[in-house]
Z-matrix of the N, CA and C atoms (Angstrom, degrees):
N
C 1 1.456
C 2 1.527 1 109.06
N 3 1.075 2 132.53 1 128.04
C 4 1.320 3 165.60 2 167.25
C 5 1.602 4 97.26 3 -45.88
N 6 1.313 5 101.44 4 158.17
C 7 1.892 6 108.72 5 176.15
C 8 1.759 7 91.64 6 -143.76
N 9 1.164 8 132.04 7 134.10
C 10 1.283 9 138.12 8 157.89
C 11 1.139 10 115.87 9 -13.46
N 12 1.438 11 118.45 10 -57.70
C 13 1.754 12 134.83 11 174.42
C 14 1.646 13 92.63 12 -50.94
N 15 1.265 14 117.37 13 -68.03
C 16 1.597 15 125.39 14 -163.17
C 17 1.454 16 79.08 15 -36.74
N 18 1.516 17 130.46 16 -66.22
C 19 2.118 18 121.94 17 -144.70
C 20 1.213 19 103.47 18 -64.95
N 21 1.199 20 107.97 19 -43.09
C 22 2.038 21 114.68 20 172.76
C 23 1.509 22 106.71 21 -34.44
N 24 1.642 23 112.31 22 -79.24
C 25 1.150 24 121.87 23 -152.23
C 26 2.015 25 102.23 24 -67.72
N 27 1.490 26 115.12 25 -16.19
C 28 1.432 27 110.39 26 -168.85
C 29 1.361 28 103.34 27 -84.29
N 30 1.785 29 107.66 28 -23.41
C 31 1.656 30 108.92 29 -169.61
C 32 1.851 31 112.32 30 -92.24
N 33 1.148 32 105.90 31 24.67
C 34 1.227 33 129.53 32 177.32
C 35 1.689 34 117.45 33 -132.49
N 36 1.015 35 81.58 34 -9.66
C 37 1.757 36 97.85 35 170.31
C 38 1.762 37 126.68 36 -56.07
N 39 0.795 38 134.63 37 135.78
C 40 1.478 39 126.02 38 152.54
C 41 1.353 40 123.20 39 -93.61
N 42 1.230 41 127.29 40 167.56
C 43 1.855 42 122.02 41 -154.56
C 44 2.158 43 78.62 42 -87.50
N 45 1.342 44 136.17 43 -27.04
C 46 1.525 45 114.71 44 175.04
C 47 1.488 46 108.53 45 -66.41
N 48 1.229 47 119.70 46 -28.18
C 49 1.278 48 116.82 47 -172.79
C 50 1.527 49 126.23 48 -65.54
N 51 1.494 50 95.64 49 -43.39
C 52 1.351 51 128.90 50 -172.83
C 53 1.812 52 104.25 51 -61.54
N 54 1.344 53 91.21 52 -29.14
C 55 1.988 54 101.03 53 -158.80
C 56 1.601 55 93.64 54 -89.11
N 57 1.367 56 126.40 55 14.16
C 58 1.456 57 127.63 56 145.86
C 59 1.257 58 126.52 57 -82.08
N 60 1.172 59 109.72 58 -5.79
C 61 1.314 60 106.23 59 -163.09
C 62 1.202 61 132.97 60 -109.94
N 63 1.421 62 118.78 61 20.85
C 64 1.164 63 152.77 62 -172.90
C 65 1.873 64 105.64 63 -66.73
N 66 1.897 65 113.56 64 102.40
C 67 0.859 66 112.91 65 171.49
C 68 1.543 67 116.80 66 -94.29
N 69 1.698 68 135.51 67 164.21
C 70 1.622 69 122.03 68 147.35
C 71 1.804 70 115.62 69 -62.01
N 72 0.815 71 103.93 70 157.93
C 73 1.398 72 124.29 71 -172.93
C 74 1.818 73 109.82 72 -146.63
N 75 1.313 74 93.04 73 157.69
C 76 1.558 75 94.81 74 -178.73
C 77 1.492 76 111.22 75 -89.08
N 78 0.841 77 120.68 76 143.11
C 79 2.055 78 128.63 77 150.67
C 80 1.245 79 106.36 78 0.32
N 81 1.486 80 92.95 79 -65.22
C 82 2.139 81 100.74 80 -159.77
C 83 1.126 82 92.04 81 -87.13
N 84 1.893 83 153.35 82 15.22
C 85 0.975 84 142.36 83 147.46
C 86 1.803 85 101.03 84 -79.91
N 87 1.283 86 111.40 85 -56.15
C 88 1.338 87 102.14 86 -162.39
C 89 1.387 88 112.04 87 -66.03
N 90 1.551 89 121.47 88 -17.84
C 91 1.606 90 132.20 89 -176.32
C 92 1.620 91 89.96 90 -73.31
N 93 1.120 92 128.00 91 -57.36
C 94 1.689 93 121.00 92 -157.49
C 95 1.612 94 102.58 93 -56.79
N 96 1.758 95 113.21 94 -36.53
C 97 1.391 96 103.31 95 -171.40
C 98 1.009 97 112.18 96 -84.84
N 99 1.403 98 121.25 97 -11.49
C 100 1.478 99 109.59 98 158.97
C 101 1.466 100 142.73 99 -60.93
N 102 1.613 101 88.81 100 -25.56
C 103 1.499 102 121.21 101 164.91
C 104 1.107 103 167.94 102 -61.10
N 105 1.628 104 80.24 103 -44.52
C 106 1.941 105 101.83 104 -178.79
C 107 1.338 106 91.38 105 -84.63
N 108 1.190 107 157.67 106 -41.95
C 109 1.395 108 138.95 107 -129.88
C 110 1.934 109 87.77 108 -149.62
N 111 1.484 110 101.56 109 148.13
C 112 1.602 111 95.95 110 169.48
C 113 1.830 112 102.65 111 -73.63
N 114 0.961 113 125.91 112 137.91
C 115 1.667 114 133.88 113 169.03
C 116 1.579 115 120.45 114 -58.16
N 117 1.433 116 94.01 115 121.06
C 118 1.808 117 112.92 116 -173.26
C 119 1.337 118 83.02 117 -54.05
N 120 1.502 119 130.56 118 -83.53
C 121 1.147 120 130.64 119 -174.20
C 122 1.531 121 131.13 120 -103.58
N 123 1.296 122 122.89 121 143.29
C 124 1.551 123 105.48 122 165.10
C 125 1.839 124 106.43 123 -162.07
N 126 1.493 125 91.76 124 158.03
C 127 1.163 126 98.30 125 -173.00
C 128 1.639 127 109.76 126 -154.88
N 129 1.658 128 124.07 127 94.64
C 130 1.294 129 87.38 128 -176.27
C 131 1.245 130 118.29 129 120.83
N 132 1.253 131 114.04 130 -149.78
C 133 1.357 132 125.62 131 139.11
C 134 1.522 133 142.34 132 -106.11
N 135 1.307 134 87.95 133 32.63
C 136 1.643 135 112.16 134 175.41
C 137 1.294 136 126.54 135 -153.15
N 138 1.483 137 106.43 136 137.82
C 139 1.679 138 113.59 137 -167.53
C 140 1.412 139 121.22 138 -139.81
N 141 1.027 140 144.31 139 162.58
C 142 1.182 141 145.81 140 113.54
C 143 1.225 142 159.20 141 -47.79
N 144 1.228 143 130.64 142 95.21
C 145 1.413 144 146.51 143 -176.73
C 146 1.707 145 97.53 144 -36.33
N 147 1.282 146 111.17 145 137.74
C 148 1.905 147 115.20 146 -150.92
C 149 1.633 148 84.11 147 -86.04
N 150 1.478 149 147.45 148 -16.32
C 151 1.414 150 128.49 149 -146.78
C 152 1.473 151 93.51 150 -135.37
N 153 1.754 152 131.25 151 133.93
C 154 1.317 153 127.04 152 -162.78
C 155 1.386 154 108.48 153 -70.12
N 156 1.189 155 137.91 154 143.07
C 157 1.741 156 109.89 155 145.41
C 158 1.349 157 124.62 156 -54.19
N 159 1.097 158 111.65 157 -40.72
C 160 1.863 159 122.05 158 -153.52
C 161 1.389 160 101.77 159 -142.44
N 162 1.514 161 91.03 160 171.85
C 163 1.899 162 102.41 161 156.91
C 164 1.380 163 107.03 162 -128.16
N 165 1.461 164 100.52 163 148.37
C 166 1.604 165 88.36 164 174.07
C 167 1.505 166 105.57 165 -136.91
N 168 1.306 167 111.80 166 -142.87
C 169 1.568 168 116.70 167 174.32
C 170 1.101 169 119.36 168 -60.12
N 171 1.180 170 115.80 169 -61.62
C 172 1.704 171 139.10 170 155.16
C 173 1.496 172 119.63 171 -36.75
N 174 1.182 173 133.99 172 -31.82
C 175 1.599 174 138.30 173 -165.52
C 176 1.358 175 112.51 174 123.22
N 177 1.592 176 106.11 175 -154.83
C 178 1.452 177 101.36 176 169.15
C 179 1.500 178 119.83 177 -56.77
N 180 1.685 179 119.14 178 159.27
C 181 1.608 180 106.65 179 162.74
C 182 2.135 181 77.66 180 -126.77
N 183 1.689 182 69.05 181 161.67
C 184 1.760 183 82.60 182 179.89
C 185 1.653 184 98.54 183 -146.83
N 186 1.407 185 124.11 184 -175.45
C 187 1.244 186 111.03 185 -154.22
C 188 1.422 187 66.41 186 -128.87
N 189 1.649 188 98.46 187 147.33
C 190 1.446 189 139.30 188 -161.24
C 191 1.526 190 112.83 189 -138.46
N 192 1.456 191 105.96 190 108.15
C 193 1.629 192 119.20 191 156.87
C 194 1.314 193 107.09 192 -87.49
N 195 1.782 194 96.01 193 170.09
C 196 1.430 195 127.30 194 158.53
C 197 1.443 196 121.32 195 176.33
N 198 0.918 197 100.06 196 121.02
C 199 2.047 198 106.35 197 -173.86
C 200 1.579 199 89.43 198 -71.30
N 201 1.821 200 100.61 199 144.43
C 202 1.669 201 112.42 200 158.32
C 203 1.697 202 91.63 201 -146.74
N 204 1.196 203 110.56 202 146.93
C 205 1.448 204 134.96 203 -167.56
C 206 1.299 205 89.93 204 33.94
N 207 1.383 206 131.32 205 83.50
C 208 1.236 207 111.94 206 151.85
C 209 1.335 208 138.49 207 79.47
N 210 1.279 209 113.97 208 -16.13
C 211 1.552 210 148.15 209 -174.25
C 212 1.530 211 123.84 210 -111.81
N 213 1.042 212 117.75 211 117.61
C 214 1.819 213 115.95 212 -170.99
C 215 1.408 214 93.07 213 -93.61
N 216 1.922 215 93.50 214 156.86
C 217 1.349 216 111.98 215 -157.82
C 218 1.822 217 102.23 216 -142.51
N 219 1.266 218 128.47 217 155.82
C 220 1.497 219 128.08 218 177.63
C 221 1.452 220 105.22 219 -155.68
N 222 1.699 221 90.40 220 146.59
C 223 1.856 222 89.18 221 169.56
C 224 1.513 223 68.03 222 -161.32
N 225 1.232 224 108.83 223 168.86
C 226 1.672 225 148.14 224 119.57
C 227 1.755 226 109.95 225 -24.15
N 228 1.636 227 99.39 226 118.91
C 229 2.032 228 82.42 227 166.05
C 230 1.721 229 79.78 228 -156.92
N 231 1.580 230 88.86 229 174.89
C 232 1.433 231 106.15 230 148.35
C 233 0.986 232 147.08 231 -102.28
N 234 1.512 233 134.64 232 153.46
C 235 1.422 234 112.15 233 -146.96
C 236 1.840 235 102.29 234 -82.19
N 237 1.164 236 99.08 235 -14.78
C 238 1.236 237 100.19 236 173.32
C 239 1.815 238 118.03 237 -72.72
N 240 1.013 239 109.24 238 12.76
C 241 1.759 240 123.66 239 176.99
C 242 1.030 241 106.68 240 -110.44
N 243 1.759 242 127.49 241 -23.12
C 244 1.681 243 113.88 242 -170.22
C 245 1.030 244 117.34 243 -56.68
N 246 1.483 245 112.25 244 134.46
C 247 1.281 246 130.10 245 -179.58
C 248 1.547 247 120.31 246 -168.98
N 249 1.651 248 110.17 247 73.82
C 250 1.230 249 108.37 248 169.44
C 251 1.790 250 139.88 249 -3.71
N 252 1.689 251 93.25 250 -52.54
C 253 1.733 252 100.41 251 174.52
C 254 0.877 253 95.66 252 -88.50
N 255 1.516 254 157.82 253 -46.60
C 256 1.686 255 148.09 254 -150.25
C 257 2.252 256 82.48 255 -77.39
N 258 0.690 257 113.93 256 -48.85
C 259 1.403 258 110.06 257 175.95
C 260 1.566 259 119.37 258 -34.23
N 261 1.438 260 90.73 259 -79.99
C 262 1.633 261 98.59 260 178.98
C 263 1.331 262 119.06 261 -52.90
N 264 2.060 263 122.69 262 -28.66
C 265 1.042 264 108.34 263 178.66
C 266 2.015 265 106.00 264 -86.69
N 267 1.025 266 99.43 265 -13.64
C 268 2.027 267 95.37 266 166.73
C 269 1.228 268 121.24 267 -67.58
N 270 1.593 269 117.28 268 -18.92
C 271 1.304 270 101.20 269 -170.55
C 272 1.479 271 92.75 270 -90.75
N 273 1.783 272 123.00 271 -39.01
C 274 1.506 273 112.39 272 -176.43
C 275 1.215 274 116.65 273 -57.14
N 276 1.151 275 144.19 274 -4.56
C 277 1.658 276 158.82 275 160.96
C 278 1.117 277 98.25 276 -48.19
N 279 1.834 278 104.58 277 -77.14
C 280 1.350 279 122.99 278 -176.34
C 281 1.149 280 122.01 279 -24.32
N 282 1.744 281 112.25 280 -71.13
C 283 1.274 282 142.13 281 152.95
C 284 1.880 283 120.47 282 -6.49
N 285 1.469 284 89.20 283 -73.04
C 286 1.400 285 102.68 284 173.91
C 287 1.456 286 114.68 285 -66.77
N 288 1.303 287 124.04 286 -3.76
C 289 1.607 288 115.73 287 -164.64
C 290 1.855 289 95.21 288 -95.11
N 291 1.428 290 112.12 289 -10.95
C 292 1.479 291 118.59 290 -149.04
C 293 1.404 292 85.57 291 -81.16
C-alpha cells in the first residue's frame, strides 16, 4: 500500500530511479496483480498491473512484477521501461546490493 508521500516522491521519479526499487513480494501478491485488472503489459514473467498509480515525468507509472529464481518481485515503473530482461537483471543488482 502506497502512502501519499510514496505518489509524490514516484511522480518525481525517473524510470533509473524507479529501477531501485524493486521489493520481494509474496505469490498471492504477484497472483492478485495478475488478476484484478487485464495487464497493460506482459511478457513472460513480468507484467503490468492494467490501471496507473500515478503520473510522473515520464507518463504513466504502474506497478510492475516479475518472478526471478522463483521469487516474486514489485516496484513502480513506466510503461515505457518494460522490459522483462532489464527486470530480472534489476532485481539481481538489487539482490547484490543487499
Amino acid at each position: 500500500m502506497y502512502t501519499s508521500e510514496d505518489y509524490d516522491v514516484m511522480s518525481k521519479s525517473s524510470e533509473e530511479d524507479l529501477s531501485k526499487k524493486w521489493i520481494e513480494c509474496s505469490e498471492k501478491d504477484y497472483m492478485y496483480g495478475l488478476e484484478v485488472l487485464p495487464p497493460k503489459r506482459w511478457d513472460g514473467m513480468a507484467f503490468m498491473i492494467g490501471e496507473p498509480l500515478t503520473y510522473g515525468k515520464e507518463g504513466a507509472i504502474f506497478d510492475a512484477f516479475v518472478k526471478v529464481d522463483g521469487k516474486c518481485y514489485s516496484r513502480p515503473a513506466y510503461v515505457s521501461g518494460f522490459d522483462e530482461d532489464k527486470y530480472v537483471q534489476q532485481v539481481k543488482v538489487c539482490l547484490e546490493a543487499i
